[in-house]
C-alpha positions as CSV (number, residue, x, y, z in Angstrom):
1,X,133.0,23.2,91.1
2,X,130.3,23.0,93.8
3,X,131.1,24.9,96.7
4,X,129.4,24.6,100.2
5,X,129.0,27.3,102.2
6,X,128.1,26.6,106.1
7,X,127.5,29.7,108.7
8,X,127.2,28.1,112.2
9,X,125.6,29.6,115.1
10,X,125.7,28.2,118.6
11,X,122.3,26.1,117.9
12,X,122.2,25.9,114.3
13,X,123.6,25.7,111.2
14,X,122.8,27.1,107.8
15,X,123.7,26.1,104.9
16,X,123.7,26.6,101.2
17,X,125.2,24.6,98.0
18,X,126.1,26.8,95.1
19,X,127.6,25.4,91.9
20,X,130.5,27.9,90.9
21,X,129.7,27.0,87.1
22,X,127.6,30.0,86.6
23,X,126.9,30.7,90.7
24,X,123.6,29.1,90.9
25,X,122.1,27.8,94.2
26,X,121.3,24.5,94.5
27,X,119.9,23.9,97.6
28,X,120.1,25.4,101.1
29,X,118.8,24.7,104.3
30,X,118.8,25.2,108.1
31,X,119.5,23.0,111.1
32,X,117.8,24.8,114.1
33,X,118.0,24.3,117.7
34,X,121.0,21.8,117.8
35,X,121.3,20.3,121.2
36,X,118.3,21.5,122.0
37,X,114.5,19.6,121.9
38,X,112.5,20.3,119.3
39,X,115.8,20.7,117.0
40,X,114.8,20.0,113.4
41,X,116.4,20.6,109.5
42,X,114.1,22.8,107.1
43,X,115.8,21.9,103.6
44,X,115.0,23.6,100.2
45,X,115.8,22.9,96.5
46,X,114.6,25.1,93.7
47,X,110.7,23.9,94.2
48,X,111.1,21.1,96.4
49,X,111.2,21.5,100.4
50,X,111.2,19.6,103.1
51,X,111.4,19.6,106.8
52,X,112.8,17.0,109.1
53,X,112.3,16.9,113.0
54,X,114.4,14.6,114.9
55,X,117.2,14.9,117.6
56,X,120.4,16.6,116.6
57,X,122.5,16.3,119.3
58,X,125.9,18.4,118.4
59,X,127.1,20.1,115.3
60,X,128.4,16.6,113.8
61,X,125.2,15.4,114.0
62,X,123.7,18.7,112.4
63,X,126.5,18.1,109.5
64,X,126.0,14.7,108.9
65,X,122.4,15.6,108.3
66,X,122.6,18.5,105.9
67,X,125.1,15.9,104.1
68,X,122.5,13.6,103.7
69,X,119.3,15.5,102.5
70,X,121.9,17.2,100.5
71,X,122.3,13.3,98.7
72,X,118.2,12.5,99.4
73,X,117.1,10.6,96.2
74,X,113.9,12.7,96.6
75,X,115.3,16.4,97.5
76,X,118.6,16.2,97.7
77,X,121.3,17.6,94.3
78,X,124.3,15.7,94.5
79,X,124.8,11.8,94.1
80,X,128.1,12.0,96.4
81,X,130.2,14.0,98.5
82,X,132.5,13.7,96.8
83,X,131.2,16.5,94.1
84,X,131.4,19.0,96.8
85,X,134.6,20.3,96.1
86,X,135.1,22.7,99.4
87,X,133.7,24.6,102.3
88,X,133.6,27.6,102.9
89,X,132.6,29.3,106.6
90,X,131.4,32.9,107.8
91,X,133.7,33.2,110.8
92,X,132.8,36.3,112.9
93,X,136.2,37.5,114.0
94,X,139.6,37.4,113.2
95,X,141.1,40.0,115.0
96,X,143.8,41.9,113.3
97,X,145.6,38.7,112.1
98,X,143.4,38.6,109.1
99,X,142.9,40.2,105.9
100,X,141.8,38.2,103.9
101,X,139.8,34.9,103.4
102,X,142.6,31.6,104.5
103,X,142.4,27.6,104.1
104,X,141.6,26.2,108.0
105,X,144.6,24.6,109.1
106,X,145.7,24.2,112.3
107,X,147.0,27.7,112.7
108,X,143.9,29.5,111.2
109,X,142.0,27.5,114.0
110,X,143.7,28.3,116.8
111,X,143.6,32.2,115.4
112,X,140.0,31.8,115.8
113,X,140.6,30.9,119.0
114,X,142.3,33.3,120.4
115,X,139.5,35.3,119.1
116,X,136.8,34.0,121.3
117,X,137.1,36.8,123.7
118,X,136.2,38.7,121.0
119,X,133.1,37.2,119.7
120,X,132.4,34.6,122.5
121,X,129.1,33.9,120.8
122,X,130.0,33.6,117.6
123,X,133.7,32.5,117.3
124,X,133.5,29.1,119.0
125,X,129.9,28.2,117.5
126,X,131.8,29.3,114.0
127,X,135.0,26.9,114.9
128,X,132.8,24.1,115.5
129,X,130.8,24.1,112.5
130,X,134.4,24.2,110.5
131,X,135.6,20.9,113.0
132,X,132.0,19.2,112.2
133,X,132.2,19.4,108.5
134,X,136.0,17.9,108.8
135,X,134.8,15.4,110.8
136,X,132.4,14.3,107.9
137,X,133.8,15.1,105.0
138,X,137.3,14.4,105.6
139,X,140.1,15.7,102.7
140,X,137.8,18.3,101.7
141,X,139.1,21.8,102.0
142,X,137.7,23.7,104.4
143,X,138.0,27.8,103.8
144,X,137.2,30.6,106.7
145,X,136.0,34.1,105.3
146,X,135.9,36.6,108.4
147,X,133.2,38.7,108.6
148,X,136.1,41.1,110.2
149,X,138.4,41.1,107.2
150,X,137.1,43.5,104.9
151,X,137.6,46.6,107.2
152,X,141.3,45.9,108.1
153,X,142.4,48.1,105.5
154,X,141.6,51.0,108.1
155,X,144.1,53.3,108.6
156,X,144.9,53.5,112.7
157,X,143.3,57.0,113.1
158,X,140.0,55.1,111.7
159,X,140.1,51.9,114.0
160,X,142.4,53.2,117.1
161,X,140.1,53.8,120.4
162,X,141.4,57.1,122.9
163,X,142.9,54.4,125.7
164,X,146.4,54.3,126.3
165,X,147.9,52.4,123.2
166,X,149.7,49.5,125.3
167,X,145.1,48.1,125.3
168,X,145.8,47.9,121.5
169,X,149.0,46.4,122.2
170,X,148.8,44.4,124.4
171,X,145.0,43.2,124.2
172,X,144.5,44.4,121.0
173,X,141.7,46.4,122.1
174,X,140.3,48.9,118.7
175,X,137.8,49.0,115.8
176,X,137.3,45.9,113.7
177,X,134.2,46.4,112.4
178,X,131.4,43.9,110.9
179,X,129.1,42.3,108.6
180,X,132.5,43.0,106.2
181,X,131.2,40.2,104.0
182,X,128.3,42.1,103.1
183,X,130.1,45.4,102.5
184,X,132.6,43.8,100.1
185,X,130.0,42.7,98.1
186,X,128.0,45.6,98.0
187,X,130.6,48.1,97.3
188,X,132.3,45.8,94.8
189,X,128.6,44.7,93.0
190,X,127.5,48.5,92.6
191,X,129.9,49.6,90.7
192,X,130.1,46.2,88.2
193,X,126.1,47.6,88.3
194,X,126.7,51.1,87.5
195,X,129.3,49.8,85.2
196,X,131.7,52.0,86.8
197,X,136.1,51.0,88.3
198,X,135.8,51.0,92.4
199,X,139.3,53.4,92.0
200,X,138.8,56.8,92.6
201,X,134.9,56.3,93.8
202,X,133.9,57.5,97.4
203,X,131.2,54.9,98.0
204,X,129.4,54.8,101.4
205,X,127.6,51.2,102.0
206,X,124.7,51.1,104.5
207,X,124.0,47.4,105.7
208,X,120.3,48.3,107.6
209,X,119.1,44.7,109.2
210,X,118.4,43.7,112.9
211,X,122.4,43.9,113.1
212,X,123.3,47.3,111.6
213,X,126.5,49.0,110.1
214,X,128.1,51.6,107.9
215,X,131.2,51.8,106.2
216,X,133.2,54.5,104.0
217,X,134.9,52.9,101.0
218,X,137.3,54.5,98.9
219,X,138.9,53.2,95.4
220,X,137.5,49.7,96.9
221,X,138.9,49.7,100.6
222,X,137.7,50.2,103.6
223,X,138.3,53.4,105.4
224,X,135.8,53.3,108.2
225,X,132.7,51.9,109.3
226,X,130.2,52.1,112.4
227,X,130.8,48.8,114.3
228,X,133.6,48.5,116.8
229,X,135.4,46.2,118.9
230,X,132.1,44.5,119.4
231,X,128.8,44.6,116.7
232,X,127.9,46.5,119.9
233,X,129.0,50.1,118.6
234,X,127.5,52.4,115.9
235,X,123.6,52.3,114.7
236,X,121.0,51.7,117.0
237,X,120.2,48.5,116.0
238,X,117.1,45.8,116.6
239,X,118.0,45.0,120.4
240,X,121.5,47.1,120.5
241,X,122.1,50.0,122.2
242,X,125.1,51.3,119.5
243,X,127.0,54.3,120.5
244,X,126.8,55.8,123.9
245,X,129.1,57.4,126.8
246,X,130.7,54.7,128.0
247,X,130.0,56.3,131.6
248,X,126.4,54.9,131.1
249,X,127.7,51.5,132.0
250,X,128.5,52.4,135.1
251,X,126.1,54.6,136.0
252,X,123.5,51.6,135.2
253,X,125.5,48.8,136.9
254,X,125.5,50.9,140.0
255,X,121.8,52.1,139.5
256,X,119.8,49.2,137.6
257,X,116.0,48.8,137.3
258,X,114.1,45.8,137.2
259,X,112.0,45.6,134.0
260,X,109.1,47.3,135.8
261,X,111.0,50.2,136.5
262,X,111.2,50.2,139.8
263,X,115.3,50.1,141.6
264,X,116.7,46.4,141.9
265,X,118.4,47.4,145.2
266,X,121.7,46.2,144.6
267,X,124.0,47.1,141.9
268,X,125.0,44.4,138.9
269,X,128.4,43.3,136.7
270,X,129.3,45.5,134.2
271,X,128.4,41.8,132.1
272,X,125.0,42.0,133.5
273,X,124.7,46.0,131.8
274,X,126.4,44.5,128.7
275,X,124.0,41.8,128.3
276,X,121.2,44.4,128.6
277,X,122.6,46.7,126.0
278,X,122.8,43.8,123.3
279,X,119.5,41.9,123.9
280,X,117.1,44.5,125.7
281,X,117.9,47.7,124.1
282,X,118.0,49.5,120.7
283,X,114.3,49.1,118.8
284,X,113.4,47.3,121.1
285,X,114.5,48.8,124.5
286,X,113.2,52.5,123.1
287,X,109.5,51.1,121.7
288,X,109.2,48.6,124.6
289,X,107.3,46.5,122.4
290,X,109.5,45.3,119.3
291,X,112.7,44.7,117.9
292,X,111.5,44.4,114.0
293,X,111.7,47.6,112.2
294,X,108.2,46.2,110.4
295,X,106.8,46.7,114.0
296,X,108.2,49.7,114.8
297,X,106.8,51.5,111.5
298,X,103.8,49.9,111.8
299,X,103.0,50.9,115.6
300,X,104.8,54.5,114.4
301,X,102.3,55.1,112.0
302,X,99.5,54.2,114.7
303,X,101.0,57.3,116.8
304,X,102.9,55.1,119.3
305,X,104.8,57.5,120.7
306,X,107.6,55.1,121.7
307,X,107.9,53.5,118.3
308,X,108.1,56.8,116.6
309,X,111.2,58.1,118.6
310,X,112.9,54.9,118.0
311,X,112.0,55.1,114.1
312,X,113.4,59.1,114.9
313,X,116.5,57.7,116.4
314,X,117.8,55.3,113.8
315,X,116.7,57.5,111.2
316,X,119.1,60.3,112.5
317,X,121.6,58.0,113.4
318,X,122.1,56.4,109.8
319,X,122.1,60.5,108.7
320,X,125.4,61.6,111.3
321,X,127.3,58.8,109.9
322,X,126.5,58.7,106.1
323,X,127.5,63.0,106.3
324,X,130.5,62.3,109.0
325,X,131.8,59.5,106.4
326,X,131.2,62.0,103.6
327,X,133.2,64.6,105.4
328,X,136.0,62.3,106.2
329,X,136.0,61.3,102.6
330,X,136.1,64.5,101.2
331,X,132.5,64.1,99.3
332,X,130.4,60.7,98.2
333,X,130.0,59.6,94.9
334,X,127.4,56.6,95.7
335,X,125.0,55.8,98.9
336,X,124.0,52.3,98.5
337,X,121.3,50.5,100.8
338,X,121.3,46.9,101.3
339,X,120.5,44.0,103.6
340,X,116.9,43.2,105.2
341,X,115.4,46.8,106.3
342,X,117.8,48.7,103.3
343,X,116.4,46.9,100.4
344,X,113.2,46.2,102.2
345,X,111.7,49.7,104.1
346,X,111.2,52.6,101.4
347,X,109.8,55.0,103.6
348,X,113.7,54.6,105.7
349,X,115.7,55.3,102.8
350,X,113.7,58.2,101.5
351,X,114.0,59.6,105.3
352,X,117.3,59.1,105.3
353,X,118.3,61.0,101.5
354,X,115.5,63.8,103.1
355,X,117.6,66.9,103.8
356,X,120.9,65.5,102.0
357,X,120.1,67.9,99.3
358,X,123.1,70.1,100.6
359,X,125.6,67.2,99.8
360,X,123.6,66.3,96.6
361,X,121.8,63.6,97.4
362,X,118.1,63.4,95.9
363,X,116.0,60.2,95.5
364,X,113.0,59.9,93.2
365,X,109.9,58.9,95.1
366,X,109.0,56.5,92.4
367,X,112.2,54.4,91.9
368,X,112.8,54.1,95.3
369,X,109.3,51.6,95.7
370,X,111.7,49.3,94.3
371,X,113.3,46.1,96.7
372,X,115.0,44.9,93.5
373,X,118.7,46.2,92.4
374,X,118.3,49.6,91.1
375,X,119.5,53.1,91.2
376,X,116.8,55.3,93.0
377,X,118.5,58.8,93.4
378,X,116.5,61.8,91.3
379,X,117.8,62.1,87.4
380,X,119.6,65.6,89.0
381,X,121.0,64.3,91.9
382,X,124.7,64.3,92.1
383,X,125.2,61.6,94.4
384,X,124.3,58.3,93.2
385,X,121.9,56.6,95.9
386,X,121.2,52.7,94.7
387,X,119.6,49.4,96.4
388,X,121.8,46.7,95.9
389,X,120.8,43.0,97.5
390,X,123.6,41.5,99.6
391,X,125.1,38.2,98.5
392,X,127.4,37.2,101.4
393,X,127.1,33.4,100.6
394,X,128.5,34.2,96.7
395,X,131.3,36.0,98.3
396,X,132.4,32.9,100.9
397,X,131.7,30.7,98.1
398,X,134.2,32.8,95.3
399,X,137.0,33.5,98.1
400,X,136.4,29.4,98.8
401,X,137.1,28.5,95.3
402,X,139.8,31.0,94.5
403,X,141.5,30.0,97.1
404,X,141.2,26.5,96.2
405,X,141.7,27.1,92.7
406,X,144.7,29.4,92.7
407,X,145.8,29.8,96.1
408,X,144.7,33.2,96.9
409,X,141.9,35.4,97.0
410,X,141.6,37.4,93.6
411,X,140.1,40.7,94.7
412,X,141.6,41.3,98.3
């Protein structure tokens, strides 16, 4: 079966077609700045690319072109739609509700929803990619796969926040936690690599990108991990703040600066410090130059001052949780690194093992060059320390065809 797998952001909408028959990727593509002039599809198929610029009003119109270069005599890989045998979508949040991977019907969509307040800037761009690709491919089965799900197997000391428990009651106000796609394949593909059962492994995943997160897995499940109620919490991050005293917020709404420094005069919403903490901050807030680790190294190694404290910051950061997570586990049995900067950046993750000797973690300076999958811890280390790629389109794609195949998701 061919399975499409769609990921829809407020102005675009990526795609990918992967034929389930051996998981190979056909095609995939992007449809950037939907709604927007200048909007355009960039399409690719093993050797062949090509790019389109023409106006792409809405997310049906976005659809209806991926659909079509998709059957392109020239670049496309199907004759019909019809040999697209489901969808499946990266939906940001799904609250507590879910657990697992569902078929969209009406319920699942108005679960999404009711989770807009949640992810406002994900959630509703994610509902109308789904409500698109019904629109044009009608009778196909459409599949959400929350980027949430994968850490609701928490326990409530892990995901509860210290407010008066009627928040989580009533408003459902606690941890859910992110990029869970990722972390399910990572902790579930190192050990089929290491040729090893998930059960009675302590396995801590670090998914190091512009968006950052941690999580503690045991025997498969998640038992913690580093983003909160928001992607906001945890790691600094590429223009995230992550963790701070939630005092700051006020303190900065009532005092706020103008980007030259000097005192605004007024204060500003507690939205208006929010804003600032997601988009202005983190790499880029600290450096004042750049929110791309590449950058940040680069300017680091030039003796920016700036760049090397924010280099020092998410350095030390990844460290508190990867040896909290390992106390709260009771000991680690693998580190993995994945995503852009983890599978990417070297130099990080030997920083990062440097001075987990005491846990018994060691890497080896020469298989850590590696950006391939591959164990890079020292022959005498007793903690396994590995690179393994993420694959978050396989895993939409496999919970999309078990789930249209035999009604549930397998391995959840």
């Amino acid at each position: 079966m061919k399975i499409l797998v769609v990921n829809a952001g407020s102005s675009s909408l990526k795609y990918q077609l992967i034929d389930m028959d051996g998981e190979k990727e056909l095609a995939k593509g992007l449809v950037e700045r939907i709604g927007i002039e200048g909007s355009k599809l960039k399409h690719s198929a093993g050797d062949k690319k090509t790019e389109i610029a023409q106006e792409i009003p809405d997310h049906e119109a976005a659809a209806q072109l991926m659909l079509k270069i998709l059957q392109d005599p020239e670049f496309g890989v199907i004759k019909s739609t019809d040999e697209i045998g489901a969808v499946g979508h990266r939906v940001l949040h799904g609250g507590s509700a879910f657990t697992a991977s569902v078929i969209v019907n009406d319920a699942a969509k108005q679960a999404i929803r009711d989770c807009f307040p949640l992810g406002p800037l994900h959630n509703p761009a994610n509902l109308m990619g789904i409500e698109a690709c019904e629109k044009v491919m009608k009778g196909t089965p459409q599949v959400a796969v929350f980027d949430t799900a994968f850490h609701q197997t928490m326990p409530p000391k892990a995901y509860m926040y210290g407010v008066p428990k009627m928040y989580e009651e009533k408003l459902h106000v606690r941890r859910y936690g992110f990029h869970g796609t990722s972390h399910r394949y990572v902790s579930r593909r190192v050990c089929e690599f290491l040729g090893i059962s998930p059960i009675g492994k302590k396995i801590i995943i670090c998914h190091l990108g512009n968006g950052s997160s941690l999580s503690a897995v045991m025997d498969g499940k998640c038992q913690d991990t580093s983003m909160g109620l928001t992607p906001l919490e945890g790691l600094l991050m590429g223009t995230r703040c992550g963790s701070c005293d939630p005092a700051v917020v006020q303190f900065i709404a009532n005092n706020p600066l103008n980007d030259d420094g000097t005192p605004v005069g007024h204060s500003i919403s507690v939205d208006e410090v929010l804003t600032m903490m997601n988009k202005k901050s983190g790499l880029l807030g600290i450096s004042g130059k750049s929110s791309d680790c590449r950058d940040i190294d680069d300017l680091a190694s030039k003796g920016d001052p700036n760049a090397k404290l924010a280099q020092d910051m998410l350095i030390y950061g990844i460290k508190k949780y990867i040896g909290s997570y390992a106390a709260a586990m009771g000991g680690v049995d693998i580190i993995v690194f994945t995503a852009g900067i983890g599978e990417n950046n070297a130099d990080l993750r030997a920083q990062v093992i440097d001075g987990l000797e005491f846990m018994g973690a060691k890497i080896d300076t020469e298989k850590n060059k590696t950006r391939k999958e591959a164990v890079i811890s020292a022959d005498d280390s007793k903690v396994t320390v590995c690179v393994i790629p993420t694959n978050e389109e396989i895993m939409i794609a496999r919970d999309t065809l078990d789930l249209v195949t035999t009604g549930k998701v397998r391995d959840n």
